[in-house]
C-alpha positions in Angstrom: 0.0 0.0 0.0 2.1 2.9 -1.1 5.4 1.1 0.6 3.5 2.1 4.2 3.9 -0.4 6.8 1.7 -1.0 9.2 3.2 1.1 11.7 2.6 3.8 9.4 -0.5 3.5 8.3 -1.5 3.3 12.2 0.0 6.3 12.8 -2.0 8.2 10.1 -5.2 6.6 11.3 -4.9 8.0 14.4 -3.9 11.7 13.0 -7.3 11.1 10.6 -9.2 10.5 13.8 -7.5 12.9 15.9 -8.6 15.4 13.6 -12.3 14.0 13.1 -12.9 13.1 16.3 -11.1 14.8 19.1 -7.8 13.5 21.3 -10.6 12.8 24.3 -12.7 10.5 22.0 -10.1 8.8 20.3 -8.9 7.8 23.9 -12.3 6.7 25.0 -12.3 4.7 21.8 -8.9 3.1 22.8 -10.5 2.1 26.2 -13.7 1.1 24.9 -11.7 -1.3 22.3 -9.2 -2.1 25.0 -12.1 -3.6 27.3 -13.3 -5.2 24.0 -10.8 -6.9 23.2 -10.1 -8.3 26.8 -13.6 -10.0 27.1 -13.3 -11.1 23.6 -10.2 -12.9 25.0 -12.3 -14.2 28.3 -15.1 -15.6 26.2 -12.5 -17.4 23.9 -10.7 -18.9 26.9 -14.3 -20.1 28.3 -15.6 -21.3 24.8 -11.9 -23.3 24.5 -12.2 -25.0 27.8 -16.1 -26.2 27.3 -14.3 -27.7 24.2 -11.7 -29.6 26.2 -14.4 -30.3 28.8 -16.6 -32.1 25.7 -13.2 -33.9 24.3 -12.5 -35.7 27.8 -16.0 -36.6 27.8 -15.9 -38.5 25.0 -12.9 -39.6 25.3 -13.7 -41.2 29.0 -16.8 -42.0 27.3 -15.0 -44.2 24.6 -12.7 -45.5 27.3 -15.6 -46.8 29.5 -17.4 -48.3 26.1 -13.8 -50.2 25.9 -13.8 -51.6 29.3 -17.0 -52.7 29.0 -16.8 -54.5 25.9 -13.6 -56.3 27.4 -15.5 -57.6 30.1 -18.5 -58.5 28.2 -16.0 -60.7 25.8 -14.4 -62.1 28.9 -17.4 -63.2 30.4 -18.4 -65.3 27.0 -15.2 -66.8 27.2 
């Protein structure tokens, strides 16, 4: 884009919305996106363990169909 990095491009961003918007409302924005973005990361961290929770539940789940089809194969024996 023009040879602007990212860095740059930032930068003019936040001269744009200095100018559009104020220096107080761009730092309300900042929070605002700041608290965003840390209970985006809270719901992913409870949304990745009910994941986990699920895969050891199946996976016991398996483990006790296992043990009980060993037995049942034992007992015919």
């Amino acid at each position: 884009m023009f040879g602007l990095g990212i860095p740059e491009v930032i930068i003019i961003l936040l001269a744009i919305g200095i100018l559009l918007f104020g220096s107080k409302k761009i730092i309300e924005l900042a929070r605002s996106m700041g608290r965003f973005t840390g209970e985006f990361k809270k719901g992913k961290k409870e949304i990745e363990s009910e994941i986990k929770k699920a895969e050891n539940s199946i996976e016991e789940n398996s483990r006790m169909g296992e043990v009980e089809d060993h037995s049942e194969e034992n007992k015919n024996v």
